[in-house]
N, C-alpha and C positions, 0 to 999 in steps of 0.2 A: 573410809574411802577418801583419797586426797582427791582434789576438785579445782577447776578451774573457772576463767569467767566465762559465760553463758555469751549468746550472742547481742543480748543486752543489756544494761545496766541493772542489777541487782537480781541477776542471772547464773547459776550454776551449771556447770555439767560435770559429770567424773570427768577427770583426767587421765590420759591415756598412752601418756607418752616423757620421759625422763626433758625433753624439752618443753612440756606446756606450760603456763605461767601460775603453777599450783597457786592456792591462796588459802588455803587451808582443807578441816576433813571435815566430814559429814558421817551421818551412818550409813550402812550398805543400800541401800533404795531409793538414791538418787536417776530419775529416769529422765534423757533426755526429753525423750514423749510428754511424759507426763506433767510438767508445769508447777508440778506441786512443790510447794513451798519446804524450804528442810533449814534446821538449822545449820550453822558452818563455825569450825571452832578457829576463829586465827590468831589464836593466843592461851598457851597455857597446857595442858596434860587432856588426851584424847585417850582412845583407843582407836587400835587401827589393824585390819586385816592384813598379813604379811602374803605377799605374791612370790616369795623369796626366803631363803637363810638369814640370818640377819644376825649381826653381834651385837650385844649395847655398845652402845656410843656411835654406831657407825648412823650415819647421814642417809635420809630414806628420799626417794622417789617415789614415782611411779611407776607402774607397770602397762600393761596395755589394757587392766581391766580397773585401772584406779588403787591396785592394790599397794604394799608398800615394799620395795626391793631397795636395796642398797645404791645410791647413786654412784655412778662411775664414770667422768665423761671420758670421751675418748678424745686423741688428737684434734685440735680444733673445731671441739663441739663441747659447747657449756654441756651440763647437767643442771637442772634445778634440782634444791630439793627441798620439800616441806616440813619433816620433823628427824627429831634423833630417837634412835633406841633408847628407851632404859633398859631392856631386859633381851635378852636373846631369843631367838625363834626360828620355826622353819616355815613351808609353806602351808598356809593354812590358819597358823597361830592368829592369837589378837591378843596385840601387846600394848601397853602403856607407850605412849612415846610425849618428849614433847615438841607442841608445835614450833616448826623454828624456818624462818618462809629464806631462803637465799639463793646461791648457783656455785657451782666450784666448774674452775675452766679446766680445760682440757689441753 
C-alpha cells in the first residue's frame, strides 16, 4: 500500500489520491485509526497491491484505497508517483515494484 505523511511527524496514512505526497509502501494494514506503528519501504524492491492494469515499466500511483494504478496526469495537474512496475498485472495482483518516489506534469 503506497502512503503518505500522517498528520505528524513520523506519521503515516495510506494514500488515496494520484496527488498526495506518496513517500513510500507499507503492507496492506495501515489504519488511520489505529496509531500503530508499520514499517515503510522508501527505497529499494517492495510488493505492492495493484488497484489497476499495469504494464512493467509503467510509473504507479495511487488509487483511492492506496493501491497501485498507473500514473497519468492530466492537463495541468502533476501526478505523483511512487514506484515502477517490474512485472505486469491486473487488479488485485501483488507485484514487485521498485520504490521510485517523484511526479510527471501534466
Amino acid at each position: 500500500m503506497f502512503v503518505k505523511p500522517g498528520a505528524a511527524d513520523n506519521r503515516a496514512l495510506p494514500a488515496a489520491a494520484s496527488t498526495d505526497k506518496i513517500f513510500g509502501i507499507t503492507g496492506p494494514v495501515v489504519s488511520a485509526a489505529s496509531g500503530d506503528p508499520v514499517d515503510v519501504i522508501h527505497d529499494g524492491i517492495a510488493d505492492l497491491k495493484l488497484g489497476g492494469t499495469v504494464t512493467r515499466g509503467d510509473l504507479l500511483t495511487s488509487d483511492a484505497s492506496g493501491q497501485g494504478i498507473t500514473a497519468a496526469p492530466t492537463a495541468g495537474n502533476n501526478a505523483r508517483f511512487g514506484a515502477v512496475a517490474l512485472v505486469s498485472g491486473v487488479s488485485g495482483d501483488i507485484i514487485p515494484v521498485k520504490v521510485t518516489l517523484g511526479s510527471v506534469q501534466g
